[in-house]
C-alpha positions as CSV (number, residue, x, y, z in Angstrom):
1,X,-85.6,-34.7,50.8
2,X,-86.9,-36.4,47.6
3,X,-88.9,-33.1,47.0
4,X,-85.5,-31.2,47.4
5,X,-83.6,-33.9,45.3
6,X,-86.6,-33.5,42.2
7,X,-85.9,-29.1,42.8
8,X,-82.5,-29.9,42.2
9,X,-83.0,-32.2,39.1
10,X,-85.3,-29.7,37.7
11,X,-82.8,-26.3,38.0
12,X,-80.2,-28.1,37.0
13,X,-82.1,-29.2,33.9
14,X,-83.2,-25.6,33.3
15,X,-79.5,-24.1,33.9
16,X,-78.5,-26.9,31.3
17,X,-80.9,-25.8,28.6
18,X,-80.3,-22.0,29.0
19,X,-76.7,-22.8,28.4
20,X,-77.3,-24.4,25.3
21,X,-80.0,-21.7,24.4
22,X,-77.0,-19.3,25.1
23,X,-74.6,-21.0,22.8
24,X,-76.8,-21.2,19.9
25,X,-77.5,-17.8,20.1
26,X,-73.9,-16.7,20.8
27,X,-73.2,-19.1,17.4
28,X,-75.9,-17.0,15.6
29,X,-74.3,-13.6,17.0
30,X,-70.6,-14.8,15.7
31,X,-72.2,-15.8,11.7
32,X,-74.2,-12.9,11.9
33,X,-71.1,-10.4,12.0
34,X,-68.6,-12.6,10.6
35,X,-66.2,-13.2,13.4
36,X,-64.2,-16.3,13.5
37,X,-63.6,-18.0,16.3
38,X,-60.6,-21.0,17.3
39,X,-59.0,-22.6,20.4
40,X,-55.7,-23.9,20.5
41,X,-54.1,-25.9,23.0
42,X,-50.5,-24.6,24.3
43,X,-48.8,-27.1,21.1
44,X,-51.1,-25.3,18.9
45,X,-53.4,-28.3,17.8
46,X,-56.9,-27.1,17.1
47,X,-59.7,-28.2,20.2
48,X,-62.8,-26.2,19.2
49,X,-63.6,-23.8,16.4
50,X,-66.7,-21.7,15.7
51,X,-67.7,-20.3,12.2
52,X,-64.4,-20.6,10.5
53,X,-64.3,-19.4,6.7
54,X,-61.7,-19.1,3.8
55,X,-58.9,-18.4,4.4
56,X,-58.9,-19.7,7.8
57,X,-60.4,-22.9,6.4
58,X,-59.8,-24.1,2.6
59,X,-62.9,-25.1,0.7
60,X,-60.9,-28.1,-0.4
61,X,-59.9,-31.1,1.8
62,X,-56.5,-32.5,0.6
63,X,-54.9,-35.8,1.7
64,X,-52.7,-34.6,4.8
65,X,-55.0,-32.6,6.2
66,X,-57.4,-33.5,8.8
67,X,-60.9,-31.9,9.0
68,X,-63.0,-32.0,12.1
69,X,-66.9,-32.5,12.2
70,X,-66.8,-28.5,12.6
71,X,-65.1,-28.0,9.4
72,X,-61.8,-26.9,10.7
73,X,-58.6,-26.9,9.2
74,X,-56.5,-28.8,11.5
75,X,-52.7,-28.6,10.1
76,X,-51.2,-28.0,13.5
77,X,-50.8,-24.6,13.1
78,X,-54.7,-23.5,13.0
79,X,-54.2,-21.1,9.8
80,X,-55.8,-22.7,7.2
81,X,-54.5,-21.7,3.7
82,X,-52.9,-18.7,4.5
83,X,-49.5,-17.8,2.3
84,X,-46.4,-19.0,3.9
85,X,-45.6,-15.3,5.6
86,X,-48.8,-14.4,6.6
87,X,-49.3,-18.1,8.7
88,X,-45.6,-17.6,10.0
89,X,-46.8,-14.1,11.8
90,X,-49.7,-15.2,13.4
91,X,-48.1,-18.3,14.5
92,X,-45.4,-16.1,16.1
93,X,-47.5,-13.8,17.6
94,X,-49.7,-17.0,19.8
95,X,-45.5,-19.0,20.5
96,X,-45.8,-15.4,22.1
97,X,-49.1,-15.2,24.2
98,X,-48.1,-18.7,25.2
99,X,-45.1,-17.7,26.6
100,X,-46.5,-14.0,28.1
101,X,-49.4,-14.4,29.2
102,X,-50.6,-11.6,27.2
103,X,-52.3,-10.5,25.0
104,X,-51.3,-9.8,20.9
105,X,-53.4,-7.5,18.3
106,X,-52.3,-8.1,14.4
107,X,-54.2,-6.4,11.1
108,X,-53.4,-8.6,8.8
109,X,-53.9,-8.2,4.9
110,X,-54.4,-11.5,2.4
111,X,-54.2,-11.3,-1.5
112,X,-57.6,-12.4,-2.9
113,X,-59.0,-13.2,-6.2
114,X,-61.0,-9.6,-6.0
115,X,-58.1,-7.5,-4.2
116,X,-57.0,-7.4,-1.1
117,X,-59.0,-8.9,2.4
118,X,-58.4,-7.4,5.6
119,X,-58.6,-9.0,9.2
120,X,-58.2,-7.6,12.4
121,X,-56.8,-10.1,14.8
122,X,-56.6,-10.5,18.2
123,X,-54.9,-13.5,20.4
124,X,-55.6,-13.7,23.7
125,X,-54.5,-16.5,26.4
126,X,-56.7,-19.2,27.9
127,X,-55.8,-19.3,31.5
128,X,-56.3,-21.7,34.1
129,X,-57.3,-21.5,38.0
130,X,-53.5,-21.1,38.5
131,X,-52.7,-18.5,36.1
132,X,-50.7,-21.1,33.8
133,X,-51.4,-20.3,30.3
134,X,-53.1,-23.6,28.7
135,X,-54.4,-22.4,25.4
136,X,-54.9,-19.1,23.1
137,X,-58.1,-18.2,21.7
138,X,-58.1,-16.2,18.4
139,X,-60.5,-13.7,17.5
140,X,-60.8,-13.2,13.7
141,X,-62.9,-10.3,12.0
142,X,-62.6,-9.3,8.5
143,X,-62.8,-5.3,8.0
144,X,-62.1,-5.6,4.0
145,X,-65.1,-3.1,3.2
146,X,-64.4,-0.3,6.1
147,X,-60.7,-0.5,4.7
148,X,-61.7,-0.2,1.1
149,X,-63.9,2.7,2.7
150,X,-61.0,4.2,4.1
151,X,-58.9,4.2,1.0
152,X,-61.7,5.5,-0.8
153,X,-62.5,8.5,1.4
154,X,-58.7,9.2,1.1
155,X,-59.0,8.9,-2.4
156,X,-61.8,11.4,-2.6
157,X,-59.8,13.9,0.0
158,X,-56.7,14.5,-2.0
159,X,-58.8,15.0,-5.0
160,X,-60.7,17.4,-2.9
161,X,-57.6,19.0,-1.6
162,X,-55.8,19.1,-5.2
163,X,-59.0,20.7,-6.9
164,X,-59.8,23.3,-4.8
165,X,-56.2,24.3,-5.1
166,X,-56.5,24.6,-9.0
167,X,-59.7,26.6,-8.1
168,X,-58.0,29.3,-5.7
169,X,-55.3,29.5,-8.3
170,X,-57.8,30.2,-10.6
171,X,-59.5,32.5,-8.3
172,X,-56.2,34.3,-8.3
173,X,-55.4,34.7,-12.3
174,X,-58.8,36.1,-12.1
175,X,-58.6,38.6,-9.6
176,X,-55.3,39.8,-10.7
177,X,-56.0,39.9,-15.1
178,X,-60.0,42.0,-13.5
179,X,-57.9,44.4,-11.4
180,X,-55.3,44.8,-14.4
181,X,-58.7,45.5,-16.9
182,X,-60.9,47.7,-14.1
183,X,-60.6,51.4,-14.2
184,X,-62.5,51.5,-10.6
185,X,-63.0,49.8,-7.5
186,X,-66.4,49.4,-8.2
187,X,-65.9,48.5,-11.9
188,X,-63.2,45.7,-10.2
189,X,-65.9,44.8,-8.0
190,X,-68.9,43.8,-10.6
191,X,-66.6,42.2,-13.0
192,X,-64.9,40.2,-10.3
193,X,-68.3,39.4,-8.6
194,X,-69.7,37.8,-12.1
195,X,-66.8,36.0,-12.8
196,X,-67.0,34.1,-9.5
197,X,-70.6,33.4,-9.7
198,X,-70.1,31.9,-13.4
199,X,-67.3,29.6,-11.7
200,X,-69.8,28.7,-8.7
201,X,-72.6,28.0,-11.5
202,X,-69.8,25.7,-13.3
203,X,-68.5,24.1,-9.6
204,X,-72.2,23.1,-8.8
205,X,-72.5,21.0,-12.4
206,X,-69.1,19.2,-11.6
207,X,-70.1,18.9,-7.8
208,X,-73.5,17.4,-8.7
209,X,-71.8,14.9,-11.1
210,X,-69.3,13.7,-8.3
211,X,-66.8,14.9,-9.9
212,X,-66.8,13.7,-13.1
213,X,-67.5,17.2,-14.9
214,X,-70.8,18.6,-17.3
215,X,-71.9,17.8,-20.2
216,X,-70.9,20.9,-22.9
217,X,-75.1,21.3,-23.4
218,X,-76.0,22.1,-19.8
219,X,-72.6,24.4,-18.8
220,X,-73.2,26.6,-22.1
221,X,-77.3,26.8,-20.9
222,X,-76.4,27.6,-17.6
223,X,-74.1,30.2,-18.5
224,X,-76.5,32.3,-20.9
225,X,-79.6,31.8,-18.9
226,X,-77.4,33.6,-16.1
227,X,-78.1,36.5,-17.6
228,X,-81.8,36.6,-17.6
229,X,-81.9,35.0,-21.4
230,X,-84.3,32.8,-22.0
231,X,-82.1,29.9,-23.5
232,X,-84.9,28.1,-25.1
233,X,-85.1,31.1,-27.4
234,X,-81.9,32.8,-27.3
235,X,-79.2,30.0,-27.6
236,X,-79.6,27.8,-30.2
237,X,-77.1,24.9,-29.7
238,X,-75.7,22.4,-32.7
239,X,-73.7,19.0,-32.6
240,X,-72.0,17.4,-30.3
241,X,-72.7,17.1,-26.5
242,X,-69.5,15.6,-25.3
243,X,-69.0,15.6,-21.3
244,X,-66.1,17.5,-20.4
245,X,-63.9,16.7,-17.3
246,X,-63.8,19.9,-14.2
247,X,-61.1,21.8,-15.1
248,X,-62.6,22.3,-19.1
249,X,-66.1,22.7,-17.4
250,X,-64.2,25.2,-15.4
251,X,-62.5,27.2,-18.2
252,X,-64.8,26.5,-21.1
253,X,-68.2,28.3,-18.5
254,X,-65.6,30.6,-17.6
255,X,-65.5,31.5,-21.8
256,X,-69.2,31.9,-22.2
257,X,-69.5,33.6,-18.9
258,X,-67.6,36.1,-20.9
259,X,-69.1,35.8,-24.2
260,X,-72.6,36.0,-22.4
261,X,-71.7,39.1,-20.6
262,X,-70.4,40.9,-23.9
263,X,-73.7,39.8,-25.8
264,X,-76.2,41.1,-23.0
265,X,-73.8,44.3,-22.7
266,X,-73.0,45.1,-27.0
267,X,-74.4,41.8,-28.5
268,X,-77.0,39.6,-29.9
269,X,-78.6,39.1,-26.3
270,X,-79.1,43.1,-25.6
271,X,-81.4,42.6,-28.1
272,X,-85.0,41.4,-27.5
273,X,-85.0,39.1,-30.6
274,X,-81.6,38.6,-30.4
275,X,-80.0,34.7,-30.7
276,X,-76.6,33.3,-30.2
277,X,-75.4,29.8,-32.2
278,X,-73.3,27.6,-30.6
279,X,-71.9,24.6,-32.5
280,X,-69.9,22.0,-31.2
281,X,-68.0,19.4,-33.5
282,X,-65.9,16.3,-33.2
283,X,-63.3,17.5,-35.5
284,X,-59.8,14.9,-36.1
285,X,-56.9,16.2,-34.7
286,X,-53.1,15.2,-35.0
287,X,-51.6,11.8,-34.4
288,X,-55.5,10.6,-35.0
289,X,-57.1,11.7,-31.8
290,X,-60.4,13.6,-31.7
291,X,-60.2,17.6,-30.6
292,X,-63.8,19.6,-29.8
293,X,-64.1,22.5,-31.9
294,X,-66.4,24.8,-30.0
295,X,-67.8,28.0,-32.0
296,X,-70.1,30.7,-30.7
297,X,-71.9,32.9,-33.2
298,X,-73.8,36.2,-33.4
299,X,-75.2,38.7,-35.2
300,X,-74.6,42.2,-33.6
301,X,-75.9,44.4,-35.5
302,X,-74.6,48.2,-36.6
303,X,-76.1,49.6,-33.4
304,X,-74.0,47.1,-31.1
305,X,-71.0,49.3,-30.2
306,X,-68.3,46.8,-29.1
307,X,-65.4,48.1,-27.3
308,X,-62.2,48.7,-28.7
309,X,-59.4,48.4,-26.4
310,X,-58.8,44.9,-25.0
311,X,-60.3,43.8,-21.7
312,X,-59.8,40.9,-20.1
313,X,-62.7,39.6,-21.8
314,X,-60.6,39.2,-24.8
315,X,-57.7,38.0,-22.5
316,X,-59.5,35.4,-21.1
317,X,-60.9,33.8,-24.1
318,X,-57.1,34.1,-26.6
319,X,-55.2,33.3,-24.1
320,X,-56.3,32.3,-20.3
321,X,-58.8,29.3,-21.8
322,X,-57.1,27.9,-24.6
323,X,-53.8,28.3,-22.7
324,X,-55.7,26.5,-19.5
325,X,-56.7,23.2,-21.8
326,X,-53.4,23.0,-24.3
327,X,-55.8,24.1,-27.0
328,X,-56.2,27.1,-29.5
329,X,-58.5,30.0,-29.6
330,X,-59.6,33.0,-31.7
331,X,-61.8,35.7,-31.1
332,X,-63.0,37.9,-34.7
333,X,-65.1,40.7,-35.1
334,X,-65.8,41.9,-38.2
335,X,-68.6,44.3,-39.6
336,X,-72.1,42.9,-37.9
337,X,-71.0,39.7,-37.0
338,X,-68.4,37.9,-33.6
339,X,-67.8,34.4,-34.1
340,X,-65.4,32.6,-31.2
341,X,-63.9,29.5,-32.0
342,X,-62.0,27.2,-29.4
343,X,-60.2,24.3,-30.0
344,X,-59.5,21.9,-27.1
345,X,-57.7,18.1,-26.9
346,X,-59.6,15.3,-26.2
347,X,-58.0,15.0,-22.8
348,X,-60.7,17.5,-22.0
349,X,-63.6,15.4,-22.4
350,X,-65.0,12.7,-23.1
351,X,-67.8,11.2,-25.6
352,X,-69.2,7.9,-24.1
């Protein structure tokens, strides 16, 4: 019997100290991700609460308010510093678990210095071996960054969604001014085919820059080296290297997509010592603002036959790009020399 009475003693012991192991580790699990813990009775005065933070709790004890060795906030109504609205709800929502039985959810959102915190809440009764409610218990987890990750994500999808709409439409001007300007199907089909690619080429520079845009350098190297110039020798750019935003990446690539095309085909670049110059400026504008003036220059030569009747090369760089960024173009030819020069707002860009 005292052998018995000692096995007793002993498990008991044991059963005792693995309950307390569990606690601390459950106290470590709650810090750890941040949930809040507190147990009301049915009056709503606070009896135990685990790892309570602002604004549950309020860094500063004032004179009415008691503080327990745990830290809590004990007010009577177990929210801490919450505004006036915000305590009200949650104090409705336990009145009515305690008169239910069951259970309430709330997301609730509290102004901060920084923005906005967000909690998920959830209020559940404390029942005892008769089913009488005798307390609440309220779960408290703040989900401030997966909201702000939320918003963020919704942010990024309507820009998404609005951009590739500009794009199609632009797709569309395109398809429609090429068909207007091709004499054949096949003619249509080359034309159209280049024009896309130089977008894609101009897409992956404003894709890659998360959608901030390209700097002018980069686009305008990218679009001549398309064509199987070496840009090192064959562009020779000046000036400025302002960053533009992705719909003048957009238009400006599409510009010397077609000024690339018309060198390799009549130009400067059909020639295998052949250069273009490309000089960028940071000109003042009206009302004090700063405008890009973007030139392209080239020598072409007596041989060079340029065509011409209009195409929408021409079309696209007088009126479809300047048009496209509220800006002004023009497009001159004149005995062995083409210079372009575009004009754009400084809406279009910027320089830091």
């Amino acid at each position: 019997m005292r052998d018995s009475g000692r096995s007793d003693e002993i498990i008991a012991l044991q059963s005792a100290e693995s309950g307390m192991q569990l606690g601390r580790a459950l106290l470590h699990a709650l810090h750890n991700a941040g949930i809040s813990v507190l147990y009301q009775d049915r009056e709503m005065k606070t009896v135990w609460a685990r790892n309570m933070r602002p604004p549950w709790i309020s860094d500063t004890v004032v004179s009415d308010t008691v503080v327990s060795d745990m830290g809590v906030s004990d007010t009577g109504d177990g929210n801490g510093i919450l505004p006036l609205a915000q305590a009200e709800r949650i104090g409705a929502a336990k009145r009515k678990v305690v008169a239910s039985g069951n259970p309430e959810h709330l997301e609730l959102s509290i102004p901060a210095d920084d923005g906005v915190r967000w909690f998920q809440i959830w209020i559940d009764a404390d029942h005892d071996d008769g089913g009488a409610v005798q307390g609440v218990v309220t779960t408290m987890v703040e989900t401030t960054e997966q909201k702000r990750r939320e918003q963020t994500l919704k942010t990024l999808l309507r820009e998404v969604s609005h951009r590739s709409k500009n794009l199609l439409a632009i797709i569309q001007s395109i398809a429609t001014q090429t068909s207007r300007y091709s004499d054949t199907l096949s003619d249509f089909l080359t034309r159209f085919r280049g024009r896309l690619q130089s977008l894609a080429s101009s897409q992956d520079l404003v894709t890659s820059s998360n959608w901030r845009g390209a700097a002018l350098r980069e686009l305008v190297s990218g679009q001549v080296g398309r064509y199987g110039a070496d840009p090192v020798r064959s562009l020779r750019f000046r000036g400025a290297n302002p960053y533009l935003n992705p719909n003048a990446a957009l238009h400006i690539g599409l510009a010397m997509h077609e000024l690339a095309v018309n060198s390799v085909s009549y130009g400067a670049l059909s020639r295998a010592d052949g250069f273009v110059e490309v000089t960028a400026d940071l000109t003042a504008a009206s009302a004090g603002e700063t405008a890009l003036s973007l030139t392209w220059a080239e020598a072409i030569g007596a041989n060079d036959n340029q065509p011409s009747e209009k195409r929408f090369g021409s079309v696209a760089l007088e009126r479809v790009v300047p048009a496209s960024l509220n800006g002004t173009a023009k497009l001159e030819i004149s005995g062995d020399r083409l210079e372009y020069h575009l004009v754009v707002p400084r809406g279009n860009f910027e320089t830091d």
